[in-house]
DSSP file (Angstrom, degrees, kcal/mol; ACC not computed):
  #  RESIDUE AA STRUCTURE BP1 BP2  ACC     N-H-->O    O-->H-N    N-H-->O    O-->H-N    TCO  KAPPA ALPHA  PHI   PSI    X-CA   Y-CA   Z-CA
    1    1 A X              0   0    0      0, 0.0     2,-0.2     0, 0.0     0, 0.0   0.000 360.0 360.0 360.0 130.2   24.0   -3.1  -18.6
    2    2 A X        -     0   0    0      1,-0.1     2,-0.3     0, 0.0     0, 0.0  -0.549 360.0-111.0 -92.4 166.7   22.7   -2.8  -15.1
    3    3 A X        -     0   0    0     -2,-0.2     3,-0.1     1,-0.1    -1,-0.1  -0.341  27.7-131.9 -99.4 146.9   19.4   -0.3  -15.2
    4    4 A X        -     0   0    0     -2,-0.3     2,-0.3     1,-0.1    -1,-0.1   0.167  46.5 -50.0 -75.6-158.4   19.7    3.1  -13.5
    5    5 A X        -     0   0    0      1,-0.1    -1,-0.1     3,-0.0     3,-0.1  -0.704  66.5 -79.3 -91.3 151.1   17.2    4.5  -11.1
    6    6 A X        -     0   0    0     -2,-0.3    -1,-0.1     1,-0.1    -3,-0.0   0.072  38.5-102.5   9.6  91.8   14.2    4.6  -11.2
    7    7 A X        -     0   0    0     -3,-0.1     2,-0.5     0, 0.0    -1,-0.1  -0.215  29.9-143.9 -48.5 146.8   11.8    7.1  -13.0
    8    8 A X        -     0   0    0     -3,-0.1     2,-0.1     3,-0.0     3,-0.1  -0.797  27.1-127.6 -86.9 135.0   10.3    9.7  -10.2
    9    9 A X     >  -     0   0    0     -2,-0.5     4,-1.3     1,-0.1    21,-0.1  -0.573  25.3-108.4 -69.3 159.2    6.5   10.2  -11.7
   10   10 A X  H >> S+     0   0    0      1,-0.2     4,-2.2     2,-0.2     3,-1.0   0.954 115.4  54.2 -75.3 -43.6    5.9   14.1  -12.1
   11   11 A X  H 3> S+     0   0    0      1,-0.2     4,-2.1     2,-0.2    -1,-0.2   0.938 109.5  51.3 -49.8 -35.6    3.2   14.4   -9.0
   12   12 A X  H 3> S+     0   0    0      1,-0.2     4,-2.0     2,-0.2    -1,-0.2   0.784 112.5  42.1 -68.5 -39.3    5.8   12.9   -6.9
   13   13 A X  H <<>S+     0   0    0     -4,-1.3     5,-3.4    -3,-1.0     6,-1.1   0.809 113.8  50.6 -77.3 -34.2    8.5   15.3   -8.0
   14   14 A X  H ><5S+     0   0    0     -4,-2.2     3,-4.5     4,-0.2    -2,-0.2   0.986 108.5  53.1 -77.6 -73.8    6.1   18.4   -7.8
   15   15 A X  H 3<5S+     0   0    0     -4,-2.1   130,-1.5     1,-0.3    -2,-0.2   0.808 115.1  48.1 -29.6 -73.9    5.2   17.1   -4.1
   16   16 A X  T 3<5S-     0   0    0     -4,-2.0    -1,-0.3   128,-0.3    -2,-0.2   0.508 108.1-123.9 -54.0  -2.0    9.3   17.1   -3.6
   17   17 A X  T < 5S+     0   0    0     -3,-4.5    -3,-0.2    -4,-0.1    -1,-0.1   0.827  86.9 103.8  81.7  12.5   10.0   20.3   -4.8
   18   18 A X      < +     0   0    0     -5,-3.4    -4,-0.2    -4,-0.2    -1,-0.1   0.563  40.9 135.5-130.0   1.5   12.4   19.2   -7.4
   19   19 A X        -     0   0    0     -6,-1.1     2,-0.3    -9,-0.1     3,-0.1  -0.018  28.2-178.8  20.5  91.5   10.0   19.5  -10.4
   20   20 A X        -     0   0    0      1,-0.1    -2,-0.1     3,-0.1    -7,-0.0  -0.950  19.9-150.9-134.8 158.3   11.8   21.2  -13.3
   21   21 A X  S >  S+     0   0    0     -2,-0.3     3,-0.6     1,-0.1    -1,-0.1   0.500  89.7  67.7-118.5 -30.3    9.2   21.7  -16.6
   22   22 A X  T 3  S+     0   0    0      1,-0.2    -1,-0.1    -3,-0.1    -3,-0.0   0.330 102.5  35.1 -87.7  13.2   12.4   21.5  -18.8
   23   23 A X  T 3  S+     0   0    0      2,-0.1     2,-0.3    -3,-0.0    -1,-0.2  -0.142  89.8 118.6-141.4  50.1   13.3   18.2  -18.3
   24   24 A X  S <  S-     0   0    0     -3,-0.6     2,-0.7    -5,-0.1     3,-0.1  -0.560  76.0-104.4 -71.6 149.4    9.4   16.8  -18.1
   25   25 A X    >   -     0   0    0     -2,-0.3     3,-1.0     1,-0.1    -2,-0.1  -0.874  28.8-114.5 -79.4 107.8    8.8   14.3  -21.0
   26   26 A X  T 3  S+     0   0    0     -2,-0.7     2,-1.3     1,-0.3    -1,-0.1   0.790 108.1  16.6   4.9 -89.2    6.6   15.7  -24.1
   27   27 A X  T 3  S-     0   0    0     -3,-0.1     2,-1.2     2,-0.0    -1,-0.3  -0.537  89.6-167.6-104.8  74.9    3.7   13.5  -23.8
   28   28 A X    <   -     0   0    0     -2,-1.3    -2,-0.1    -3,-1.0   -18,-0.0  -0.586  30.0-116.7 -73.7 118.5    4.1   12.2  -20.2
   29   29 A X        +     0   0    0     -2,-1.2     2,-0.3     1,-0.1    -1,-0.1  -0.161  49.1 168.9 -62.2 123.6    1.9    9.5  -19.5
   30   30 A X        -     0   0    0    -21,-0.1     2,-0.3   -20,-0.1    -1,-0.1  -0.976  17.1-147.7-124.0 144.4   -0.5   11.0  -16.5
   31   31 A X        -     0   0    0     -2,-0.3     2,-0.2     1,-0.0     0, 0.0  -0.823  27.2 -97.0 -97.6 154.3   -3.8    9.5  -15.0
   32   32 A X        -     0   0    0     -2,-0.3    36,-2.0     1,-0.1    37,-0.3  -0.538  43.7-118.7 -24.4 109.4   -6.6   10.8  -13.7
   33   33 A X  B     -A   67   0A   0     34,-0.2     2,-2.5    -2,-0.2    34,-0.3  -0.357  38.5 -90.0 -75.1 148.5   -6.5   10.9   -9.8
   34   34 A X    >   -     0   0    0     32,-2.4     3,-0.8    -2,-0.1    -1,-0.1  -0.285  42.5-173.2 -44.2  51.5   -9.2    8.9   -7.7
   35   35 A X  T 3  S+     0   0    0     -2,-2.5    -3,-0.0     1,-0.2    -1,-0.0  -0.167  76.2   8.8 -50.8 143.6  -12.4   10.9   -6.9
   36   36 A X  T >  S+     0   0    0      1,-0.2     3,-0.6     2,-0.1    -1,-0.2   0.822  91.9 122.5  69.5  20.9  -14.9    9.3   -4.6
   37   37 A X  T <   +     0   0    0     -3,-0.8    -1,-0.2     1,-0.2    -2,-0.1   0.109  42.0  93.8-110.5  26.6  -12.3    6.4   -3.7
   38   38 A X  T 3  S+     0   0    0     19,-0.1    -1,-0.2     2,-0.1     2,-0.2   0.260  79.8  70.5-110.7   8.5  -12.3    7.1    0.0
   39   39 A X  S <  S-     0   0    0     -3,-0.6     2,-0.2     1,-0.1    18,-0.1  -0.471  90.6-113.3 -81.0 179.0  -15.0    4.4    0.1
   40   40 A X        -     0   0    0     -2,-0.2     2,-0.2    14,-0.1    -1,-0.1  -0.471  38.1 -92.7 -95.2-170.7  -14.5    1.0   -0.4
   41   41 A X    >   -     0   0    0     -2,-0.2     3,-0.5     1,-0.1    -1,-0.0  -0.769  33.7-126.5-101.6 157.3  -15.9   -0.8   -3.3
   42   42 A X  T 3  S+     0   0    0     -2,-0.2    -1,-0.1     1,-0.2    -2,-0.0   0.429 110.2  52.3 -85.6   4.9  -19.1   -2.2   -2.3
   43   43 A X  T 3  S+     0   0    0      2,-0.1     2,-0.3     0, 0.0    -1,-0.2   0.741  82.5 118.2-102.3 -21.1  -18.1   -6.2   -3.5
   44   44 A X    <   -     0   0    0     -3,-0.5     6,-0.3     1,-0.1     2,-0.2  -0.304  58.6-143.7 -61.4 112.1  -14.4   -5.8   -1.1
   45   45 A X        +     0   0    0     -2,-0.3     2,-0.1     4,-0.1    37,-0.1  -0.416  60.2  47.6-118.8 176.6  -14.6   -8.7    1.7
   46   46 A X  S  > S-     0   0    0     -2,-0.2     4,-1.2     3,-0.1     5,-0.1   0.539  70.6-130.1   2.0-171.4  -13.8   -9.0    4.7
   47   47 A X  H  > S+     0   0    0      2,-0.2     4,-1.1    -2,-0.1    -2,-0.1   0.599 111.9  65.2-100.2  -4.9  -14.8   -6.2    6.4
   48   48 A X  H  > S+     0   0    0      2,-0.2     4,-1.8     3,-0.1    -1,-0.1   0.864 104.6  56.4 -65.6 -45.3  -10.8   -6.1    7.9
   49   49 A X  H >> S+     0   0    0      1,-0.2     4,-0.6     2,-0.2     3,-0.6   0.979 106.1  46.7 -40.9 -70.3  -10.3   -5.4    4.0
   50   50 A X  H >X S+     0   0    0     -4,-1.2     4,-3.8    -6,-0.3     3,-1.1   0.866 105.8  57.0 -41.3 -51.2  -12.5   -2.5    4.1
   51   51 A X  H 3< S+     0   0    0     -4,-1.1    -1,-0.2     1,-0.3    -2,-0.2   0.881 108.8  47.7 -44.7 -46.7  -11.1   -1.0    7.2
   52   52 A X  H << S+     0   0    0     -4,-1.8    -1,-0.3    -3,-0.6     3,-0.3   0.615 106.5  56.3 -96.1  13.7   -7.9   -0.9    5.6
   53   53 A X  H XX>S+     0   0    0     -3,-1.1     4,-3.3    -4,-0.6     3,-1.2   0.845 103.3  51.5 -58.9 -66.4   -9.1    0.5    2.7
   54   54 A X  T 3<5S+     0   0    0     -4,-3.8    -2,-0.1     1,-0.2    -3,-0.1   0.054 115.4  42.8 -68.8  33.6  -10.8    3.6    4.4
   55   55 A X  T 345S+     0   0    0     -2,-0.3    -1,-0.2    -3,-0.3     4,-0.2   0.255 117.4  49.5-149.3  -4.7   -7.5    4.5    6.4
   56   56 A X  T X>5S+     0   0    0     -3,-1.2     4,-1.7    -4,-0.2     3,-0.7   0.868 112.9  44.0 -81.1 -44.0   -5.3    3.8    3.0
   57   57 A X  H 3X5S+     0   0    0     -4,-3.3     4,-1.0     1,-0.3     5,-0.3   0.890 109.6  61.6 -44.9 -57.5   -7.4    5.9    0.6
   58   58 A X  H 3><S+     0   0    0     -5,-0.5     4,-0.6     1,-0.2    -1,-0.3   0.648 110.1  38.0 -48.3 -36.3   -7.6    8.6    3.2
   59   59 A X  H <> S+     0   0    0     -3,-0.7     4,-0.9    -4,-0.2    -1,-0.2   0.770 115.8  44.5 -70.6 -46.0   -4.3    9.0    3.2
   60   60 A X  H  <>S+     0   0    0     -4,-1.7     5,-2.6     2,-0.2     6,-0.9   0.568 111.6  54.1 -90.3   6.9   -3.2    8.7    0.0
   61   61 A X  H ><5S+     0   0    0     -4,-1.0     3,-4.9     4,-0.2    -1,-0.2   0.861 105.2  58.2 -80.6 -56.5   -6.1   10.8   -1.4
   62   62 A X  H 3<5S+     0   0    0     -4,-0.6    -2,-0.2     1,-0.4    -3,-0.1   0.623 108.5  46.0 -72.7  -7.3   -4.9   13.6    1.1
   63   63 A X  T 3<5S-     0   0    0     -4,-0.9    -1,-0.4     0, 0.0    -2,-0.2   0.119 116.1-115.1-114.5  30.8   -1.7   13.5   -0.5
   64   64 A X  T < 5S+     0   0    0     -3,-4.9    -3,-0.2     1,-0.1    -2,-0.2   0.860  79.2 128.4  65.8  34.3   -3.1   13.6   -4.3
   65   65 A X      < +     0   0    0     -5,-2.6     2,-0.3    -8,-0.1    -4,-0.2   0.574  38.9  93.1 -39.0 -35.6   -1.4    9.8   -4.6
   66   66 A X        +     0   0    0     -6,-0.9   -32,-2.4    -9,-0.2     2,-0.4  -0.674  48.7 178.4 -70.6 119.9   -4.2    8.1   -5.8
   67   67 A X  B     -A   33   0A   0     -2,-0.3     4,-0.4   -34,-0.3   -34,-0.2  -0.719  38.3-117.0-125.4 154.6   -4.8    7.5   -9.4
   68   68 A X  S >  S+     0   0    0    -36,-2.0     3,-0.7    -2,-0.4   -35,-0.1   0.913 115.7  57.4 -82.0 -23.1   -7.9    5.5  -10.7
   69   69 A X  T 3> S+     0   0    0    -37,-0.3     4,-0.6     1,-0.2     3,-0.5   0.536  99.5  65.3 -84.5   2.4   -5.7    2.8  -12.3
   70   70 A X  H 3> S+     0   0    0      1,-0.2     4,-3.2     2,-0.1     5,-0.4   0.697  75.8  85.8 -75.5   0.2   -4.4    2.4   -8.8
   71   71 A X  H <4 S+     0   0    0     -3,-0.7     4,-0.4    -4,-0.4    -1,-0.2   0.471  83.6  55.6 -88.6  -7.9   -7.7    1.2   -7.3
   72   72 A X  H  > S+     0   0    0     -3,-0.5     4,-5.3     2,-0.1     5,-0.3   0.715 109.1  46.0 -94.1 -49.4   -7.2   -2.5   -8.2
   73   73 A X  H  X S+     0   0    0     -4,-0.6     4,-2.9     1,-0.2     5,-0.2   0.988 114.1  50.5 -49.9 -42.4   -3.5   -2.8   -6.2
   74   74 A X  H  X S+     0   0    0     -4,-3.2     4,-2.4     1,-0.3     5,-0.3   0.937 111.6  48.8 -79.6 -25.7   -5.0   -1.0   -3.3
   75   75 A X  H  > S+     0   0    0     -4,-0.4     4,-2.9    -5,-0.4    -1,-0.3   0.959 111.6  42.0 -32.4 -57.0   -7.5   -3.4   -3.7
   76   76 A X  H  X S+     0   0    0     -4,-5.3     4,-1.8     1,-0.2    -2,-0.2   0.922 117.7  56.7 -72.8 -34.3   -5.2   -6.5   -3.8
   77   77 A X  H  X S+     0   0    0     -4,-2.9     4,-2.0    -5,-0.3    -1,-0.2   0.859 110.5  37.6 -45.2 -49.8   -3.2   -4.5   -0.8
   78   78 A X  H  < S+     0   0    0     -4,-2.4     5,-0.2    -5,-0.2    -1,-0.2   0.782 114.2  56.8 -92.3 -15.6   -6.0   -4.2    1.6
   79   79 A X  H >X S+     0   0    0     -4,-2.9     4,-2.7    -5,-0.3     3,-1.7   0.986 105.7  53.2 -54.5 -66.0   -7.3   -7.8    0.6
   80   80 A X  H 3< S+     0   0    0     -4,-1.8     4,-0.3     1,-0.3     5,-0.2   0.754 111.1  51.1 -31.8 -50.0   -3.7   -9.2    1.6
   81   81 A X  T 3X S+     0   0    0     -4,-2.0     4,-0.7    -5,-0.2    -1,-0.3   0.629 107.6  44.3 -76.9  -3.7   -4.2   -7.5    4.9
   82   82 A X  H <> S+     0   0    0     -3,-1.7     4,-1.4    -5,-0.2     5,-0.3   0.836 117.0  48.5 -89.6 -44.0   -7.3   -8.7    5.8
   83   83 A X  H  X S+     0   0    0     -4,-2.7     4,-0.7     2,-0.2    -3,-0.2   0.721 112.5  48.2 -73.5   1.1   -6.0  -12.1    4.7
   84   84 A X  H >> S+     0   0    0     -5,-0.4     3,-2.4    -4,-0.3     4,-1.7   0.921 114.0  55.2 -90.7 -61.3   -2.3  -11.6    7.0
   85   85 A X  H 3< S+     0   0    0     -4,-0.7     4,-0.4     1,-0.4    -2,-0.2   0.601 105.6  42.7 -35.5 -52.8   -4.8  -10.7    9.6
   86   86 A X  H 3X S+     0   0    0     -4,-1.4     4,-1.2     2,-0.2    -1,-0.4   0.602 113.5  57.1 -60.2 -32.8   -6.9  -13.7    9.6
   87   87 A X  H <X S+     0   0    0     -3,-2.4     4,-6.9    -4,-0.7     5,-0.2   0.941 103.0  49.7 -58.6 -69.6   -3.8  -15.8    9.4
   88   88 A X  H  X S+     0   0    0     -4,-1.7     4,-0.9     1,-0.2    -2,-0.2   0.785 115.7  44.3 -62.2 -15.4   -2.3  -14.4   12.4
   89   89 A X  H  > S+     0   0    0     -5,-0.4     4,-1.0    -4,-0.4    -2,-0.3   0.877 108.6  55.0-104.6 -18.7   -5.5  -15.0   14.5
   90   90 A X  H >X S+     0   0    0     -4,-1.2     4,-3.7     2,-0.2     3,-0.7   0.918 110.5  45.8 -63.2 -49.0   -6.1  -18.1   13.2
   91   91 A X  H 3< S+     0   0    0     -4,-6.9     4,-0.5     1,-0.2    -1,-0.2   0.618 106.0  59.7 -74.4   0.0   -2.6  -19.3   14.3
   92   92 A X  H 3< S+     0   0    0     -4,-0.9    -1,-0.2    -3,-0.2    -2,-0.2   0.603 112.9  37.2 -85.6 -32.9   -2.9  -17.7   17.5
   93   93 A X  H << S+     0   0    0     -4,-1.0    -2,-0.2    -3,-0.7    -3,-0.2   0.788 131.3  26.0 -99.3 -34.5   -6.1  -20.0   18.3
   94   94 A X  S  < S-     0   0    0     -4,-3.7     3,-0.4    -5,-0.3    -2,-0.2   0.402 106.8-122.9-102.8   9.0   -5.0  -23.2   16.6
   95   95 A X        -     0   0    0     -4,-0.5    -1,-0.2    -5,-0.2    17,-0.1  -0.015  26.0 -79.5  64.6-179.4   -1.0  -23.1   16.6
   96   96 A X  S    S+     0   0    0     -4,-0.1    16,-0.6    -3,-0.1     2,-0.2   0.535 107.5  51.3-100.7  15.0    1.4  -23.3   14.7
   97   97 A X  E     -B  111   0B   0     -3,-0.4     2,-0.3    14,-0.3    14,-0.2  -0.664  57.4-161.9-144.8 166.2    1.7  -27.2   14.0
   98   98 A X  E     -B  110   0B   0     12,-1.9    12,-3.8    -2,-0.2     2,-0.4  -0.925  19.4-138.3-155.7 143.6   -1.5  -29.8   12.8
   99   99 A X  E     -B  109   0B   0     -2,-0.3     2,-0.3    10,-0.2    10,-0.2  -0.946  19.0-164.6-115.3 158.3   -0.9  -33.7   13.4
  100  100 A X  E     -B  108   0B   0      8,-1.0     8,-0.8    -2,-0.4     2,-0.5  -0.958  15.9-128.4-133.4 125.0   -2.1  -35.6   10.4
  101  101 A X  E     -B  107   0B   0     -2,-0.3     6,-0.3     6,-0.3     5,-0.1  -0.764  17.7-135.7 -70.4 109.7   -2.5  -39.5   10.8
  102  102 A X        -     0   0    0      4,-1.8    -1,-0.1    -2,-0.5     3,-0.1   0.139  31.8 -96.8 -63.1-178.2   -0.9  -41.5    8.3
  103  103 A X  S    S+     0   0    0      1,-0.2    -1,-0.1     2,-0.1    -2,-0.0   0.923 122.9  57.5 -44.6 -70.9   -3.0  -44.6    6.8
  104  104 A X  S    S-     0   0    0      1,-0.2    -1,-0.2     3,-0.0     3,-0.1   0.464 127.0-102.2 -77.0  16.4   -1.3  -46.9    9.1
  105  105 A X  S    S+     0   0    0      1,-0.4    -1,-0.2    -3,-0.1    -2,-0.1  -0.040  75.0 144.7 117.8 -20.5   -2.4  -45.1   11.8
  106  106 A X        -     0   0    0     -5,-0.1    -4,-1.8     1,-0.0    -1,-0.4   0.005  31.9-157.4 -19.8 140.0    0.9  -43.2   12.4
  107  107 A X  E     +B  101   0B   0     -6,-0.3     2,-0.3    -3,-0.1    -6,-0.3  -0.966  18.4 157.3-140.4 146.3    0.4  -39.4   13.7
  108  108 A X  E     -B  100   0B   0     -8,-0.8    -8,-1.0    -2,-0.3     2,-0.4  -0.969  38.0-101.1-161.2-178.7    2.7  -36.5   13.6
  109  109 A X  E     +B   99   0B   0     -2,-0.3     2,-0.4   -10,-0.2   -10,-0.2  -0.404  37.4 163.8 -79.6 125.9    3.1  -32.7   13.7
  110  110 A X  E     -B   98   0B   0    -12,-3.8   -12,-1.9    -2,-0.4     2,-0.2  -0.983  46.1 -71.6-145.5 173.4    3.7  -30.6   10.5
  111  111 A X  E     -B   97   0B   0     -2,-0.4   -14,-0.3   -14,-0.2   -15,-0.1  -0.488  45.5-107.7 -82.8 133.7    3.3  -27.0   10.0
  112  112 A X        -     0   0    0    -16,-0.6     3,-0.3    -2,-0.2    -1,-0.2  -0.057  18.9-139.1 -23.6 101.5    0.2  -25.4    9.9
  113  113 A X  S  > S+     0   0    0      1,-0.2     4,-1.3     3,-0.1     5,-0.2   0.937 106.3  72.8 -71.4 -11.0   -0.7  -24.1    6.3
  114  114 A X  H  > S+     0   0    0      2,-0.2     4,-2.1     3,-0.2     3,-0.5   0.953  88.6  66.8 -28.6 -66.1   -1.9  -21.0    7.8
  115  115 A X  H >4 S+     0   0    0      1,-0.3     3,-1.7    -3,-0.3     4,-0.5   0.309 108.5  42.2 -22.0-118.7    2.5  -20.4    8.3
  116  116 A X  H 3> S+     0   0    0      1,-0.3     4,-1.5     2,-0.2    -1,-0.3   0.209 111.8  47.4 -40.6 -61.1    2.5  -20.2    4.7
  117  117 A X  H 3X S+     0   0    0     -4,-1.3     4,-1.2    -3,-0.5    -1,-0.3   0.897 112.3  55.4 -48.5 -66.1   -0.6  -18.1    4.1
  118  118 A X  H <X>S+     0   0    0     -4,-2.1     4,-1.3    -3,-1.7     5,-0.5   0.999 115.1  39.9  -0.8 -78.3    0.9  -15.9    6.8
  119  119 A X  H >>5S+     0   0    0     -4,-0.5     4,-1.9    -5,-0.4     3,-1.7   0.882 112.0  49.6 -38.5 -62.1    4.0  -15.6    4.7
  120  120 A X  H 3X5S+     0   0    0     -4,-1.5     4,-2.1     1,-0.3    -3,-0.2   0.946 110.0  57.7 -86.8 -48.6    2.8  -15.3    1.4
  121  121 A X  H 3X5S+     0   0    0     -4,-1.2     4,-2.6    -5,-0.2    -1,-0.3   0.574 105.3  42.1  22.9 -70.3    0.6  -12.6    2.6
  122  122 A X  H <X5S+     0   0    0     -3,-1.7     4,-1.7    -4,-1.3    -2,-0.2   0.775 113.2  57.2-115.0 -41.4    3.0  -10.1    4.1
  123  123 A X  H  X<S+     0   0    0     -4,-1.9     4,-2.5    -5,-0.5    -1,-0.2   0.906 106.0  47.1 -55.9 -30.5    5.0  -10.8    1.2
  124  124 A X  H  X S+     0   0    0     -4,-2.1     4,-1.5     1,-0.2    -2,-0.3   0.999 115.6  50.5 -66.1 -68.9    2.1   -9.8   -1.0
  125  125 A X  H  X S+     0   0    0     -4,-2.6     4,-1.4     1,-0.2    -1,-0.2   0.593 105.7  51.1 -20.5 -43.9    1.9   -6.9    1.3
  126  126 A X  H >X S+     0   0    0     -4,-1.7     4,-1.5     2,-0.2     3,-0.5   0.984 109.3  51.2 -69.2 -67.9    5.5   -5.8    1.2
  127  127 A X  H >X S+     0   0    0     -4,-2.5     3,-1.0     1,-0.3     4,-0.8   0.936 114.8  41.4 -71.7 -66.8    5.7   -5.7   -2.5
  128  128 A X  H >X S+     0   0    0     -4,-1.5     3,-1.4     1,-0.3     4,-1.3   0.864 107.7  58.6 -26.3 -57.5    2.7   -3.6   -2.9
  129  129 A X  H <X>S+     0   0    0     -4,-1.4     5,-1.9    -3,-0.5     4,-1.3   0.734 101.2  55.3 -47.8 -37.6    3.2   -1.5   -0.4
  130  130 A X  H <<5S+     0   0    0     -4,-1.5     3,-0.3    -3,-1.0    -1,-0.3   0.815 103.4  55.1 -63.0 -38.0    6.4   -0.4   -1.8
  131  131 A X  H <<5S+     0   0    0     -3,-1.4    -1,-0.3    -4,-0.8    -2,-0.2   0.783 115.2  39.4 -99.9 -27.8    4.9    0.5   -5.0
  132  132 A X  H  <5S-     0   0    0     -4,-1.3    -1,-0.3    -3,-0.1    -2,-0.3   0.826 116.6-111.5 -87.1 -25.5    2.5    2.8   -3.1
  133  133 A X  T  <5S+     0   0    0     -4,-1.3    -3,-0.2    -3,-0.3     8,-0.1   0.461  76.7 123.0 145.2 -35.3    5.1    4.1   -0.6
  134  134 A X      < +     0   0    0     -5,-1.9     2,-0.3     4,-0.1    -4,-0.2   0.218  47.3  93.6-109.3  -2.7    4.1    2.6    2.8
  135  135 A X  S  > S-     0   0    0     -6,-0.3     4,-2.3    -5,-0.3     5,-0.2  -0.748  80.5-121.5 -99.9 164.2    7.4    0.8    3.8
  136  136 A X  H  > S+     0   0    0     -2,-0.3     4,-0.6     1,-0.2    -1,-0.1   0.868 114.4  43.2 -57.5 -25.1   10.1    2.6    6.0
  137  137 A X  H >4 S+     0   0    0      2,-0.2     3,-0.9     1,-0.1    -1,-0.2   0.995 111.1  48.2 -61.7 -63.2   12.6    2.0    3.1
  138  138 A X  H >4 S+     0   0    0      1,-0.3     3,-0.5     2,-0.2    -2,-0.2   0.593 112.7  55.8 -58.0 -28.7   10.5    2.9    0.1
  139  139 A X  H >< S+     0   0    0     -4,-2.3     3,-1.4     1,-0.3    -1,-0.3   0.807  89.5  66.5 -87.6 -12.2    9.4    6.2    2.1
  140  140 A X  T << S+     0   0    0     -3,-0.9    -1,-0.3    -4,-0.6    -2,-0.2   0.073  98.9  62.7 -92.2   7.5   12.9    7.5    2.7
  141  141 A X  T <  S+     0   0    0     -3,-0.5     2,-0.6     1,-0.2    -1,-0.3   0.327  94.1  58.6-108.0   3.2   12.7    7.9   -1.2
  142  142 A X    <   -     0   0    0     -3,-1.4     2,-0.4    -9,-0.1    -1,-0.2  -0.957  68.7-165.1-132.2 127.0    9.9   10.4   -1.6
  143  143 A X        -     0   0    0     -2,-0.6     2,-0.3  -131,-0.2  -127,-0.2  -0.923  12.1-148.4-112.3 141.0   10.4   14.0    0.3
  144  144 A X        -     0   0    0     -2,-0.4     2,-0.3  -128,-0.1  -128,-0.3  -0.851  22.0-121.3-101.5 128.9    7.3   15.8    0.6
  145  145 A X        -     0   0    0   -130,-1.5     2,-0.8    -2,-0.3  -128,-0.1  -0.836  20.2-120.5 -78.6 132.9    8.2   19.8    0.5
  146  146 A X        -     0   0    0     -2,-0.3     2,-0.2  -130,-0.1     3,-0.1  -0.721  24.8-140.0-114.4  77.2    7.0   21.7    3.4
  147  147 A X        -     0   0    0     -2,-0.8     2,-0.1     1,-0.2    -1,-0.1  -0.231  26.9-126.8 -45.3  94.9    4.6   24.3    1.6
  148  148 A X        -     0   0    0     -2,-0.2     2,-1.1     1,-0.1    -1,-0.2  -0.278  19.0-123.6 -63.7 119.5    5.5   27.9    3.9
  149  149 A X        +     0   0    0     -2,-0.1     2,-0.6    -3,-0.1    -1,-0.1  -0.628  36.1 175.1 -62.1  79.3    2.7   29.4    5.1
  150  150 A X        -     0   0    0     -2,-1.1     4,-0.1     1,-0.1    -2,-0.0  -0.872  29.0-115.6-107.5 128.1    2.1   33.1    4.1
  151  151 A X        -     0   0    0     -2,-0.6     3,-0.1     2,-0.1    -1,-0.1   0.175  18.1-122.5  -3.5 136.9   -0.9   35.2    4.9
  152  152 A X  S    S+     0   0    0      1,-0.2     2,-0.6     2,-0.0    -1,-0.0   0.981 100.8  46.2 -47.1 -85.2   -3.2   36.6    2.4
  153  153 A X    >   -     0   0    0      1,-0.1     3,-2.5     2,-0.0     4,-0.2  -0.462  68.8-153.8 -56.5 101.3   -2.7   39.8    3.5
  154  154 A X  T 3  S+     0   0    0     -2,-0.6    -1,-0.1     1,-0.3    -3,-0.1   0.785  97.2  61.1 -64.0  -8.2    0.6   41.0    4.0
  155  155 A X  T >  S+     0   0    0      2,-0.1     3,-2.1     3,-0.1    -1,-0.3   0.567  81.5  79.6 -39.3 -47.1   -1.0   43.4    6.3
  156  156 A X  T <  S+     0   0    0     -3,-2.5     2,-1.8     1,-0.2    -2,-0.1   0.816  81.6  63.7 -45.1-101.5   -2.4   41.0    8.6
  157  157 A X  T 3         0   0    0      1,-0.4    -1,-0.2    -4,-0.2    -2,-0.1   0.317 360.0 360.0 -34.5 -18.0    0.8   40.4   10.5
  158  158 A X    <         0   0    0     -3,-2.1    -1,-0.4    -2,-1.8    -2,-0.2   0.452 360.0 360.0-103.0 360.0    1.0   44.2   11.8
């Protein structure tokens, strides 16, 4: 039996507008959102890690995304970009090719393992990212509802 779509989580549906209270689940499992998680953790290396930490947090805080049992992916997310990062500059200074010299003295070119550390990288990246949101695909599934702006005072306006 092939599997149907996706569950929506409820924050995600209340953020879309499409919310309905009668067909919520009883005891739906919710977490706690992320206070204070717009730092990084003080142990998160490189300091490219960090970086993308305080401009992912920041975002996904300001849209009440963040949950505290998220705080390890976005971990493993902003590691994977510091590491893509390092990748690409690394292959940028050394190439994309290494010769290795056989025993008998034989030399030739093979591919860098940076490439693969590159790869597996952005893959890491991709697949995370999705679960948070953050690819052009994966975002064309979550509509934000565009909260109208009314006065306090209905007065104001004259």
């Amino acid at each position: 039996m092939p599997p149907g779509r996706t569950p929506k989580p409820t924050a995600q549906k209340k953020l879309e507008g499409t919310h309905r209270p009668d067909r919520e689940a009883a005891n739906a499992l919710a977490f706690d959102p992320a206070r204070d998680a717009l730092d990084p953790p003080v142990d998160l290396k490189p300091e490219a890690a960090r970086q993308c930490w305080r401009v992912v947090a920041k975002e996904l805080h300001q849209k009440s995304m963040l949950a505290t049992v998220d705080l390890a992916l976005l971990r493993a997310y902003c590691y994977q970009v510091a590491l893509m990062m390092e990748a690409e500059t690394e292959l940028e200074t050394s190439g994309k090719t290494i010769t290795i010299t056989n025993k008998g003295g034989g030399s030739y070119a093979v591919k860098s393992p940076w490439v693969a550390i590159l790869s597996d990288a952005t893959e890491k990246v991709s697949k995370i990212g999705q679960q948070f949101g953050f690819s052009p695909s994966s975002r064309t599934r979550i509509s934000v509802s565009k909260s109208e702006k009314k006065p306090a005072d209905p007065w104001a306006e004259l």
